[in-house]
VMD Tcl script that draws the C-alpha trace (Angstrom):
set ca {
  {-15.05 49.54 -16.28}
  {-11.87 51.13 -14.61}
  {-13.06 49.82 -10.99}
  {-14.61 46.65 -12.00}
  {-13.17 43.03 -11.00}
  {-14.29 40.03 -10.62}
  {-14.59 38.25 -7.14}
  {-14.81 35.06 -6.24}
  {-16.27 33.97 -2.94}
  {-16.44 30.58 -1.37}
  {-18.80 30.27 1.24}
  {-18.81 26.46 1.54}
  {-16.60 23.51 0.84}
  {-12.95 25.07 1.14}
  {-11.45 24.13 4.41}
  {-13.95 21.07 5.18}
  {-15.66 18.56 3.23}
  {-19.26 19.10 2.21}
  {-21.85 22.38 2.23}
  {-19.91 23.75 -1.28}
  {-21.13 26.84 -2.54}
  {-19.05 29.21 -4.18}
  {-20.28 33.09 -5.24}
  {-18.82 34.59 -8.70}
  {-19.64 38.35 -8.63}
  {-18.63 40.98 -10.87}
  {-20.39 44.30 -10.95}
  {-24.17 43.89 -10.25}
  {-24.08 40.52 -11.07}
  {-23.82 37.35 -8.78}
  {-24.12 33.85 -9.89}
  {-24.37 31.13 -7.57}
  {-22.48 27.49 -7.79}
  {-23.87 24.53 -5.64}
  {-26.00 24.51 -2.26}
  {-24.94 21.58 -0.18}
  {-25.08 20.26 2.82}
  {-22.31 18.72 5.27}
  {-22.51 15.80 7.64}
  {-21.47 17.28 11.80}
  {-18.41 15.43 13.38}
  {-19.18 13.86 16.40}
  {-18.91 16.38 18.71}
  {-22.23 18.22 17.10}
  {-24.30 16.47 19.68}
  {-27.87 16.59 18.09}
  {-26.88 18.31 14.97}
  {-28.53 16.83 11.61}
  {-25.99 18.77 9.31}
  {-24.59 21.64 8.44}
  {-25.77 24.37 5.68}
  {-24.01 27.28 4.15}
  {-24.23 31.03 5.70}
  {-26.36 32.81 3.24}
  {-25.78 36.29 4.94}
  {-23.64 37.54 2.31}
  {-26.20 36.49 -0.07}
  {-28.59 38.15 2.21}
  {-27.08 41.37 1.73}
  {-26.73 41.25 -1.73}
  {-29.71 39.54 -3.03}
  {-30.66 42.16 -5.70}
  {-27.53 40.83 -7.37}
  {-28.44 36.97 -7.64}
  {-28.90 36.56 -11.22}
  {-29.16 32.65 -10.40}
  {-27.59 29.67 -8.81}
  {-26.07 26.86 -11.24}
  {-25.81 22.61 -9.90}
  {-22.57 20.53 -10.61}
  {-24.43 17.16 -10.16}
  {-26.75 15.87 -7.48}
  {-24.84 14.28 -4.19}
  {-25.70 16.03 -1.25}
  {-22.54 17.79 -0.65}
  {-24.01 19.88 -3.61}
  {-27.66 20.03 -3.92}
  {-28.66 19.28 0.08}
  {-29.44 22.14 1.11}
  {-30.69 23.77 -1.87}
  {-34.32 24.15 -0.22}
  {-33.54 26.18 2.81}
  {-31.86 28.56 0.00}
  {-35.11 28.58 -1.98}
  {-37.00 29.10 1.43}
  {-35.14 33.09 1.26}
  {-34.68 33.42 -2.30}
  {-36.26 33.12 -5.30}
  {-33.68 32.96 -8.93}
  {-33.72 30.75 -11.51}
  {-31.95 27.40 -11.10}
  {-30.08 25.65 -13.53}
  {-28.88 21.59 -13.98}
  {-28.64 18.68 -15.85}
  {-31.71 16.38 -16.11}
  {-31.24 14.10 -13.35}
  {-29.47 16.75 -10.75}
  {-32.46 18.81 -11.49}
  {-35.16 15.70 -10.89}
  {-33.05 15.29 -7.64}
  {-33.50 19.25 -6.95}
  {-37.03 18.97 -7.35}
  {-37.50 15.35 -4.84}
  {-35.64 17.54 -2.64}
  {-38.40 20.97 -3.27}
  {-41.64 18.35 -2.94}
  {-40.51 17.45 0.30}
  {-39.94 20.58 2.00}
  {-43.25 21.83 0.25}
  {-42.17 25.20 -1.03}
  {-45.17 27.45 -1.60}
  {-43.51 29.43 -4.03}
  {-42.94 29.04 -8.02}
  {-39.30 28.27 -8.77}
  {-37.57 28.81 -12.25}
  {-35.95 25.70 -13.25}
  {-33.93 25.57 -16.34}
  {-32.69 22.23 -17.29}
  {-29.54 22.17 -19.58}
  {-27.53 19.76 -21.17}
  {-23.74 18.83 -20.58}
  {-21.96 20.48 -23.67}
  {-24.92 23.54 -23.48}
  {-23.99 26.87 -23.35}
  {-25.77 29.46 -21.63}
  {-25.42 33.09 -20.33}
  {-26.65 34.31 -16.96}
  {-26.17 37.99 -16.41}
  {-23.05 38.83 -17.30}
  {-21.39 35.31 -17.20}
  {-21.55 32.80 -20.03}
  {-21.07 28.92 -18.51}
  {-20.32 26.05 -20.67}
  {-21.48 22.65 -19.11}
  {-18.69 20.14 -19.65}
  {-19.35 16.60 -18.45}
  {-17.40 14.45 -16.33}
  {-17.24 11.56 -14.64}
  {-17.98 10.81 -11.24}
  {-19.92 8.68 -8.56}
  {-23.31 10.06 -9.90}
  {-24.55 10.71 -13.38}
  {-25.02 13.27 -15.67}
  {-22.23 15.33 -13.25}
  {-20.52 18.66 -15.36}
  {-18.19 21.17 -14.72}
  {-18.26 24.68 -15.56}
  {-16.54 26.76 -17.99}
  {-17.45 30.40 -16.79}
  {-16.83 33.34 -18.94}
  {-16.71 36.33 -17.42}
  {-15.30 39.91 -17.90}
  {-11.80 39.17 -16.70}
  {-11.39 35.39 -18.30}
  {-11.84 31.98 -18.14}
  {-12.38 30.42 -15.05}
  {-13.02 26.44 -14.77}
  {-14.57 24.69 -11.90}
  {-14.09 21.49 -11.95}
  {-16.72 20.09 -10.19}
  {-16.58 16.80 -8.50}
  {-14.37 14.80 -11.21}
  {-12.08 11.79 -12.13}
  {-10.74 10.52 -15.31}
  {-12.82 6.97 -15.96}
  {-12.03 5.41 -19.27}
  {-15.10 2.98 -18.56}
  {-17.78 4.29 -16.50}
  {-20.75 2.67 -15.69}
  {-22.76 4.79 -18.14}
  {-20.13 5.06 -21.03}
  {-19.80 8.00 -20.97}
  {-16.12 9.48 -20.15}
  {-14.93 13.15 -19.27}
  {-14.76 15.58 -22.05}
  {-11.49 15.60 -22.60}
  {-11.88 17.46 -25.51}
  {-13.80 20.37 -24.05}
  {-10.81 20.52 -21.43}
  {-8.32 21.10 -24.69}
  {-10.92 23.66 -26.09}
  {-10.36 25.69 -22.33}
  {-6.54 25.62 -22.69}
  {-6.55 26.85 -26.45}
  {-8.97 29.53 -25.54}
  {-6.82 30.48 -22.19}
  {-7.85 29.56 -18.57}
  {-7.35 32.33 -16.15}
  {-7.61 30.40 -13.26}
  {-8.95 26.40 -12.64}
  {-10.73 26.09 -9.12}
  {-10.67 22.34 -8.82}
  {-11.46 19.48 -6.59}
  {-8.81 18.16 -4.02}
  {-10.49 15.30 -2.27}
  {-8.53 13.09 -2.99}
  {-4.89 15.28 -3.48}
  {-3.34 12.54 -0.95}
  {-4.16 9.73 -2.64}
  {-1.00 8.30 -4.87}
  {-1.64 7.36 -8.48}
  {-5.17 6.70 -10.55}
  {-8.52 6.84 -8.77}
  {-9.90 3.52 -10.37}
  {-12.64 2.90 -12.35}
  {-16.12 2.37 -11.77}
  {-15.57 -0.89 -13.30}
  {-13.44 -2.19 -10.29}
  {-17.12 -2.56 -8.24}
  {-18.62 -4.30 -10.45}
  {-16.28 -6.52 -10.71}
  {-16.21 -6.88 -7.00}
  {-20.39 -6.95 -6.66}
  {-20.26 -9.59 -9.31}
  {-17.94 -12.13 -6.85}
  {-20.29 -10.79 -3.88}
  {-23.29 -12.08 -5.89}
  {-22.04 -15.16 -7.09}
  {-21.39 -16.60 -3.65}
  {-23.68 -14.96 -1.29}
  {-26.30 -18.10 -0.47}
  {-29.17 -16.06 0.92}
  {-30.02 -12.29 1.02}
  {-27.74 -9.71 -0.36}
  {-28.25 -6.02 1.37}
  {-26.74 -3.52 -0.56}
  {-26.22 -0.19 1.63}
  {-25.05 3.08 -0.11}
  {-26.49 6.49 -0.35}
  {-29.49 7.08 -1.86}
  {-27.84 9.97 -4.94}
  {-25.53 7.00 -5.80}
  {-27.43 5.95 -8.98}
  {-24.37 4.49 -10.75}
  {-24.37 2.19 -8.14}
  {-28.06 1.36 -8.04}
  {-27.11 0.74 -11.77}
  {-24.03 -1.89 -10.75}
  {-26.30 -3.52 -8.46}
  {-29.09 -3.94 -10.93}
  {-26.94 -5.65 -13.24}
  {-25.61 -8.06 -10.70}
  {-28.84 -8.86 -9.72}
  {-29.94 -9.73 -13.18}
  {-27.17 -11.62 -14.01}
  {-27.40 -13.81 -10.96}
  {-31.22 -14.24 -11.14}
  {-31.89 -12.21 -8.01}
  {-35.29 -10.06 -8.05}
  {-34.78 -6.17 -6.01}
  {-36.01 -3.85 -3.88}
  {-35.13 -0.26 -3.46}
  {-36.10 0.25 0.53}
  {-36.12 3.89 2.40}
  {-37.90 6.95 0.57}
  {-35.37 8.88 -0.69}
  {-33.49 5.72 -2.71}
  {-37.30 4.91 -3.70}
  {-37.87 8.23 -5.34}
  {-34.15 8.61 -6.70}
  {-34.26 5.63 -8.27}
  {-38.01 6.40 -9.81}
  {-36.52 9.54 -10.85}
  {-32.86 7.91 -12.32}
  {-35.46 5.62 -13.84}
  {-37.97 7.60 -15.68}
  {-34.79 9.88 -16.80}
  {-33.19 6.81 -18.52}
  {-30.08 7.02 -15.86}
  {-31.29 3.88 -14.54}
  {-32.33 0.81 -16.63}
  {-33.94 -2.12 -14.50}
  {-36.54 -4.79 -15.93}
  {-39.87 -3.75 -14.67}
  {-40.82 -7.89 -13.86}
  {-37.01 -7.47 -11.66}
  {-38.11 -4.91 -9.53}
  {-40.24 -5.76 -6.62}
  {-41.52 -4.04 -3.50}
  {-39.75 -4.91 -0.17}
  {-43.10 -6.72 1.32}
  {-43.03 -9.01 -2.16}
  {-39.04 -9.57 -1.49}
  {-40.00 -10.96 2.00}
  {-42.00 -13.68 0.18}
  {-39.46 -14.89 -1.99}
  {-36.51 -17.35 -0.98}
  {-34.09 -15.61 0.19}
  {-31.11 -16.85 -2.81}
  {-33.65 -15.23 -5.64}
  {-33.82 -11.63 -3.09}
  {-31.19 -8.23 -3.46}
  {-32.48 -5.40 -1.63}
  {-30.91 -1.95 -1.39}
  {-30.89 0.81 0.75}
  {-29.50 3.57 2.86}
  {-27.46 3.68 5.74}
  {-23.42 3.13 4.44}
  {-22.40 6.25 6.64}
  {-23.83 4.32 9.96}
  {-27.15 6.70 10.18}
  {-28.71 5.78 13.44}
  {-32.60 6.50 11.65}
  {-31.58 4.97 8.31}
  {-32.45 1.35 6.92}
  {-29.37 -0.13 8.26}
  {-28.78 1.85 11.04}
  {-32.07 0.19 11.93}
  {-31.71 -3.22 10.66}
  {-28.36 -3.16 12.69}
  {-30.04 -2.52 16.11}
  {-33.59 -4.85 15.09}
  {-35.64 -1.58 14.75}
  {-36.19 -1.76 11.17}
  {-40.41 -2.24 11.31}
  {-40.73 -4.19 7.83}
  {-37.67 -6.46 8.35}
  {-34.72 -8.01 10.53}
  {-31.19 -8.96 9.75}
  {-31.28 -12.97 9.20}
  {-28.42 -15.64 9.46}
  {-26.80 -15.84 6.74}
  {-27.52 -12.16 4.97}
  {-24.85 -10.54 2.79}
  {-24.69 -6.87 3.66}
  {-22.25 -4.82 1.51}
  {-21.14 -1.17 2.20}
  {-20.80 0.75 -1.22}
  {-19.78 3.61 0.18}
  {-16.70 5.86 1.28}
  {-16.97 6.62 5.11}
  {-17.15 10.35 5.37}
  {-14.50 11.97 7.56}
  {-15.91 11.75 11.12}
  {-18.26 9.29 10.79}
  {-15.71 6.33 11.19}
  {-17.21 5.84 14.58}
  {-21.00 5.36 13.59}
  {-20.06 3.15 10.68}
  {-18.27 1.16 12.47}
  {-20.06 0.29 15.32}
  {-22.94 -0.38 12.78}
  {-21.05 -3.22 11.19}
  {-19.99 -4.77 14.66}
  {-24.20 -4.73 15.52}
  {-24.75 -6.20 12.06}
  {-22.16 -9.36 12.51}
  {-23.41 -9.70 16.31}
  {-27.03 -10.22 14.19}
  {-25.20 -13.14 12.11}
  {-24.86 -11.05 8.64}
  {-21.76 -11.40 6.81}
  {-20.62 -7.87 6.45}
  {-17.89 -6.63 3.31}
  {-17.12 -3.18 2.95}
  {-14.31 -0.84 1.59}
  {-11.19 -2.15 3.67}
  {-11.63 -5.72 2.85}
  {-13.91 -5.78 -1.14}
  {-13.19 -3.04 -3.59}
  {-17.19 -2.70 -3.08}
  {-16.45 1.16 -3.28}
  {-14.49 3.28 -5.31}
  {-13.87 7.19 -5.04}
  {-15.39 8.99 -7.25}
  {-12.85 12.02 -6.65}
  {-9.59 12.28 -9.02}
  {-6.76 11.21 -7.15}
  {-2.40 12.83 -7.42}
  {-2.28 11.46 -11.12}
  {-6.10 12.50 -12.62}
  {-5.37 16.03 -10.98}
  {-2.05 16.62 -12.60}
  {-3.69 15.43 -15.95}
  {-6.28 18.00 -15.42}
  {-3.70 20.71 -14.65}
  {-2.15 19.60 -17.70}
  {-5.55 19.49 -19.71}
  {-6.19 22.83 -19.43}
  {-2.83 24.54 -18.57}
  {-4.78 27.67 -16.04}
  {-2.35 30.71 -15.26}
  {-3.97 30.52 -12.01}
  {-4.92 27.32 -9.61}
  {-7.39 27.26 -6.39}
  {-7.39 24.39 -4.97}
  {-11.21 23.59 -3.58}
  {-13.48 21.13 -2.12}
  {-11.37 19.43 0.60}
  {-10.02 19.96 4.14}
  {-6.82 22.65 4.34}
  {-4.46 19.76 4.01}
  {-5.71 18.35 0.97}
  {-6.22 21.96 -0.68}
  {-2.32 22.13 0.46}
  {-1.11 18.92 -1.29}
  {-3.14 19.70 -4.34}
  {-1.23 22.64 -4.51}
  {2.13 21.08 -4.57}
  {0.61 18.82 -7.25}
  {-0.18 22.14 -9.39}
  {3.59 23.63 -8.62}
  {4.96 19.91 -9.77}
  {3.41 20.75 -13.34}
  {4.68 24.06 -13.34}
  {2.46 26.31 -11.97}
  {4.68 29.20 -10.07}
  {3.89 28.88 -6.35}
  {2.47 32.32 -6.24}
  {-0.28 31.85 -8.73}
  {-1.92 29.11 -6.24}
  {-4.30 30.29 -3.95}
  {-4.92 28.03 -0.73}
  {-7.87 30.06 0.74}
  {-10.76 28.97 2.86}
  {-14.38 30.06 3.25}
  {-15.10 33.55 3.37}
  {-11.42 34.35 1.92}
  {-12.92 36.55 -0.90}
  {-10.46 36.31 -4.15}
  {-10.35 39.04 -6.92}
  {-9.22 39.23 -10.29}
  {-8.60 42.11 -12.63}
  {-6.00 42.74 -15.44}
  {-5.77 39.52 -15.82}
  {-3.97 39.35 -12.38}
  {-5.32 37.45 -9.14}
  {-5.04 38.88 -5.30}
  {-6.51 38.22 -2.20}
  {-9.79 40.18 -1.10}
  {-11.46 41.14 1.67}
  {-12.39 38.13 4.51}
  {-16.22 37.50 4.67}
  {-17.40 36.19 8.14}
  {-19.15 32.54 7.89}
  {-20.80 30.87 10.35}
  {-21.78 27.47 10.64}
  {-25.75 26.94 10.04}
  {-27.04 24.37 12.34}
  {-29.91 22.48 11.59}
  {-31.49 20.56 14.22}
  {-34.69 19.04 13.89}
  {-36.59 21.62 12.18}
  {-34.43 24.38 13.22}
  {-32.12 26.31 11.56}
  {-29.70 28.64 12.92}
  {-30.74 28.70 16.53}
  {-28.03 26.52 17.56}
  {-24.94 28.28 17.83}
  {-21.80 28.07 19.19}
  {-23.07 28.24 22.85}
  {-25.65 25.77 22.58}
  {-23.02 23.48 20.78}
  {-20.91 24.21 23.94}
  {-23.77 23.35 26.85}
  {-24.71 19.95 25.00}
  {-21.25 19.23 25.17}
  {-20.38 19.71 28.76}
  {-23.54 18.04 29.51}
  {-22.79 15.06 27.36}
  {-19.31 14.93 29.83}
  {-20.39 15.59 33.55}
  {-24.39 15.71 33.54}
  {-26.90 18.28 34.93}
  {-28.13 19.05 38.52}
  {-31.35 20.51 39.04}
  {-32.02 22.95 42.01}
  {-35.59 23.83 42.81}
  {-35.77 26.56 45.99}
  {-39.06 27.70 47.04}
  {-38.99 30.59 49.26}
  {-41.72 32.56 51.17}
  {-42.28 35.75 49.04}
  {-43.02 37.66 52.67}
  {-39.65 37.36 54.95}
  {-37.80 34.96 52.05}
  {-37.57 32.32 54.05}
  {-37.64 28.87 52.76}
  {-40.89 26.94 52.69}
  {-39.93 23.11 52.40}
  {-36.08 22.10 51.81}
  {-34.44 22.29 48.46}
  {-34.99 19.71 45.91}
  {-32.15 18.66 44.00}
  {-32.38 16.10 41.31}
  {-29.70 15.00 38.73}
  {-29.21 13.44 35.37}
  {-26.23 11.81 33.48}
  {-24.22 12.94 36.92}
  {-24.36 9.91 39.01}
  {-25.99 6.86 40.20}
  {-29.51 7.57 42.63}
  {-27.42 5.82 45.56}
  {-24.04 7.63 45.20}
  {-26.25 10.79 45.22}
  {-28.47 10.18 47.95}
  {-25.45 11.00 50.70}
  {-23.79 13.96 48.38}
  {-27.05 15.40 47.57}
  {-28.34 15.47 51.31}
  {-24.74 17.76 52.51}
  {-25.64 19.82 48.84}
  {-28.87 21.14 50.15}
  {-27.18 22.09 53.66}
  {-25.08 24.25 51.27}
  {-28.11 25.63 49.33}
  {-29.93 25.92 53.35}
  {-27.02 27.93 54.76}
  {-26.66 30.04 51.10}
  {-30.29 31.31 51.61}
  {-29.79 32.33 54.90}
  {-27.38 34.73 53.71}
  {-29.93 36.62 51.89}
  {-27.71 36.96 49.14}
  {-28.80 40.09 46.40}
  {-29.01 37.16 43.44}
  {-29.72 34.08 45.20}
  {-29.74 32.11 41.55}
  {-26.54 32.80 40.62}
  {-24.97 32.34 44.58}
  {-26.40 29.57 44.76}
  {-24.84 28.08 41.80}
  {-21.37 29.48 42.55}
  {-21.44 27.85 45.87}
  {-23.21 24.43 44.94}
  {-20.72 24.01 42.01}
  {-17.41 24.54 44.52}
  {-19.35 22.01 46.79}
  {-19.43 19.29 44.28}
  {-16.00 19.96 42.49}
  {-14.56 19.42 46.11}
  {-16.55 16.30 46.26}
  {-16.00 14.87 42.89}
  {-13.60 16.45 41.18}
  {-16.46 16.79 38.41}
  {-18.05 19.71 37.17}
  {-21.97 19.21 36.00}
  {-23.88 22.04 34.48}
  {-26.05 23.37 37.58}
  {-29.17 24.92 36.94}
  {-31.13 26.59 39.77}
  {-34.87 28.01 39.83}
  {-36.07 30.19 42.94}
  {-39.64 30.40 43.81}
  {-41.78 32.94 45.79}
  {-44.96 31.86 47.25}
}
mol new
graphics top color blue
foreach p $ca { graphics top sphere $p radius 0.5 }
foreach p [lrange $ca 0 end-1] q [lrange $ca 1 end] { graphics top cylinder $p $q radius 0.2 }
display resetview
C-alpha cells in the first residue's frame, strides 16, 4: 500500500464548458464519471460537436471497473455511445438519466450487450475499490445526484451539476442533509461545479419560469411555440402545466423531445393528461388559441424544429402571424450568433419572439457566488477543485472557496489532462495527460484534426482555385491550356481577366520543366494572385500525363 495513491484525472469539462468526464483511479481500479458531449464555437466549420479523448482510457482499459452518470443533459450523457462503441463496463444512473442513456444506445444501434445498473439517489453502491453514495440535487433536469466517492485515501464529493432550489418543479430539494453527513464524516477534497462562479447572489428558482410561462400563456392570442432542449424535462413539466391551466392542448415535435418526453413520462418524471397531449398533425387542426407545441431548437440549430421553422423549411409546419415563440433556454457560450440570428428570421416571419434577456422564461440551473459558498460551507472539504466551467470561472470559484476559508494552496485550478494525486491525506499535482479534441463530423469521428480544422478555415476566408494541367506524358509538353476554375474567391467576371494572365503564369511555369511541377506551380500561381489581390486562396493543382 506504501506506493499507492489515488489520482484523479479530468479528461473533459475543466477549462471549457461541456464533454465532462472525469477518471478516479487508484491501483488497478478506474471508475469513470460522465461521457458528454460539447457544442464547437463558430470557428469549427462543419463540426457537429465535440467528444472526450478516450486514449488514456484506451491504454488502460483492463482497469475500467465502470463508468457512473450525474443526470442526463448532454454535457453529461452525449456522447456516452461512441464510449460504448470501444468499451464494454457496466453503467450506472438514476432512472430517468439511464432511460435517456438507453434513447441515446437505440439510436446508434449498438450490437453489443451493455450492463446497466439503475440506482436510486440516496443508494449506496461499491464499484471496485470505490464506494459512491448518490446524493440528489437539484437542477435543470430531474432525478440529477452527486457523488459521494469513498476511496482509499478519503472522501471526495463531486458535485455534479447543482443549485440550492427551495421549490423545484418536482419538490424535491437538494439533500442538504446528506451534504452535513459528508462534513461530519470528513471531505478530503469537493470537486464542484463553477458555471456560474460569476454570477452575484442566488441562482433562482425553478419557480421564477413558471411564473413567467404562466403571463406568456395568459396573453398569447394564437399559437404558443415553446423551444428548449429536448433533456429539459422540468421544463416540458412547466409547460404542461401552463397549458392545462390555460386550456391549451400540446404537442411534443422533433424525435428526440418525442422520445424524452415518452421516456420522462412512462418514468413518472413527467405527468401530462393523456386527452392533453396531441400529435403535431392533430394540433394543426385545432384553432390556434386552444394549440402549445414544443420543441427543439433554443441554441439556434440550423437542422432543428426552429432552426427550420425560422427559415420556412420546417416540412409539417410554418411560422404564422401572430405565433408566440418562447426560448427556455440559456444560450451556450458561442452560440450567441446562431441564436440570434434565429430570432431576427422568426420576427421577420411575424412571430412574437420572448426569450432570456427580456422574460425570466429561463433560469440557470447552475449554483451561482451564494449557492457555492453554501456548499463549501455544507460540507467544509480540506481540499477544493473547482470543475465544470471555462478557466475563468474555475478561477473565481476559487476565490469564492478562499472567502470561506479554504487556504489558497489547498485549491486546485487545473484543466484537462492535469492529472491530480492524493495520498496521506495530502493533494499534489500529477503528471499532464495529452487530450485532444475528438471531432465528430457527420459520421466521423476523429478524422478531423487540427489541420483539417485549419484548411476549412482559410477556405471559409479567401476561397479555393482549382488548377487542372494536362501534359503530354512523351516530351511533357502541354496538350490544351490550363484550366483554372474557382470557388468562394471571386465573381465569374472579375475572374475572367485575372484568370486568363494566371494561366500565362502556369504556361511559362511548365516550360521550365520544373522537377515538381505541382508544387511550382502553386508557389508561383499563389505570388501571382497575392500581387493581384492582396488575397490568399487555398490553390490546389492536379498534373496530368496523357
Amino acid at each position: 500500500m506504501k506506493n499507492k495513491s489515488l489520482k484523479i484525472i479530468p479528461i473533459g469539462g475543466l477549462g471549457e464548458v461541456g464533454r465532462n468526464m472525469m477518471i478516479y483511479e487508484y491501483d488497478d481500479d478506474i471508475i469513470i464519471v460522465d461521457c458528454g458531449l460539447m457544442f464547437p464555437n463558430n470557428d469549427m466549420l462543419g463540426v457537429d460537436y465535440i467528444i472526450p479523448d478516450f486514449q488514456y482510457l484506451r491504454n488502460n482499459r483492463e482497469k475500467i471497473r465502470g463508468i457512473i452518470f450525474t443526470h442526463g443533459h448532454e454535457d453529461h450523457i452525449g456522447a456516452v455511445n461512441y464510449f460504448l462503441e470501444e468499451f464494454n463496463v457496466p453503467i450506472y444512473a438514476t432512472p430517468l438519466t439511464m432511460g435517456l442513456i438507453k434513447v441515446k444506445l437505440g439510436k446508434a444501434s449498438l450490437n453489443k450487450d451493455v450492463s446497466l445498473h439503475t440506482v436510486q439517489a440516496g443508494n449506496q453502491i461499491r464499484v471496485g475499490k470505490f464506494k459512491i453514495d448518490f446524493f440528489h440535487v437539484c437542477h435543470s433536469i430531474p432525478d440529477s445526484v452527486g457523488l459521494g466517492i469513498e476511496t482509499p485515501e478519503g472522501l471526495i464529493v463531486q458535485s455534479g451539476d447543482y443549485k440550492f432550489d427551495h421549490t423545484p418543479v418536482d419538490n424535491w430539494p437538494t439533500d442538504y442533509a446528506k451534504l452535513v453527513e459528508f462534513s461530519k464524516r470528513g471531505v478530503l477534497a469537493l470537486i464542484a461545479d463553477s458555471t456560474n462562479s460569476t454570477r452575484p447572489g442566488w441562482t433562482p428558482s425553478e419557480q421564477v419560469v413558471s411564473e413567467a410561462l404562466d403571463k406568456v400563456f395568459a396573453q398569447a392570442k394564437e399559437r404558443i411555440i415553446v423551444a428548449s432542449f429536448a433533456s429539459l424535462v422540468s421544463r416540458m413539466q412547466q409547460v404542461v402545466n401552463a397549458a392545462k391551466k390555460y386550456n391549451r392542448k400540446i404537442a411534443f415535435v422533433g424525435t428526440s423531445m418525442v422520445e424524452n418526453a415518452k421516456i420522462a413520462q412512462k418514468l413518472g418524471f413527467l405527468t401530462i393528461d393523456e386527452d392533453q397531449k396531441i400529435s403535431i398533425e392533430e394540433a394543426l387542426h385545432l384553432p390556434d388559441e386552444k394549440v402549445a407545441i414544443m420543441c427543439t431548437g433554443a441554441q439556434g440549430e440550423p437542422t432543428s424544429i426552429l432552426g427550420r421553422l425560422s427559415r420556412g423549411t420546417q416540412r409539417q409546419f410554418d411560422i404564422k402571424e401572430g405565433d408566440t415563440v418562447v426560448l427556455s433556454s440559456k444560450v451556450i457560450p458561442g452560440n450567441e450568433e446562431a441564436v440570434y440570428s434565429t430570432i431576427n428570421d422568426l420576427f421577420r416571419r411575424g412571430a412574437n419572439v420572448i426569450y432570456e434577456q427580456i422574460a425570466p422564461v429561463h433560469v440557470s440551473g447552475h449554483g451561482s457566488q451564494e449557492d457555492i459558498k453554501l456548499l463549501l460551507h455544507l460540507t467544509r472539504p480540506k481540499y477544493f477543485i473547482p470543475a465544470y466551467g471555462e478557466l475563468r470561472q474555475m478561477k473565481q470559484s476559487a476565490i469564492l472557496a478562499m472567502q470561506t476559508g479554504i487556504p489558497e494552496r489547498h485549491i486546485a485550478v487545473v484543466e484537462d489532462g492535469q492529472s491530480i494525486t492524493f495520498k496521506n491525506n495530502k493533494m499534489r499535482m500529477g503528471d499532464i495527460k495529452p487530450i485532444s479534441m475528438v471531432f465528430v463530423d457527420g459520421s466521423g469521428v476523429g478524422d478531423i484534426g487540427p489541420d483539417e480544422m485549419r484548411d476549412r478555415e482559410l477556405l471559409s476566408k479567401d476561397g479555393i482555385i482549382l488548377v487542372h494541367v494536362i501534359l503530354n506524358k512523351h516530351d511533357g509538353s502541354l496538350v490544351i491550356n490550363p484550366e483554372v476554375v474557382s470557388r468562394g474567391f471571386t465573381s465569374t467576371k472579375e475572374a475572367d481577366g485575372l484568370f486568363n494572365r494566371a494561366r500565362n503564369t502556369i504556361i511559362n511555369t511548365v516550360k521550365r520543366n520544373p522537377t515538381n511541377l505541382e508544387k511550382d506551380i502553386t508557389k508561383t500561381l499563389s505570388g501571382f494572385i497575392y500581387r493581384e489581390t492582396r488575397r490568399r486562396p487555398t490553390i490546389m493543382v492536379t498534373v496530368s500525363n496523357i
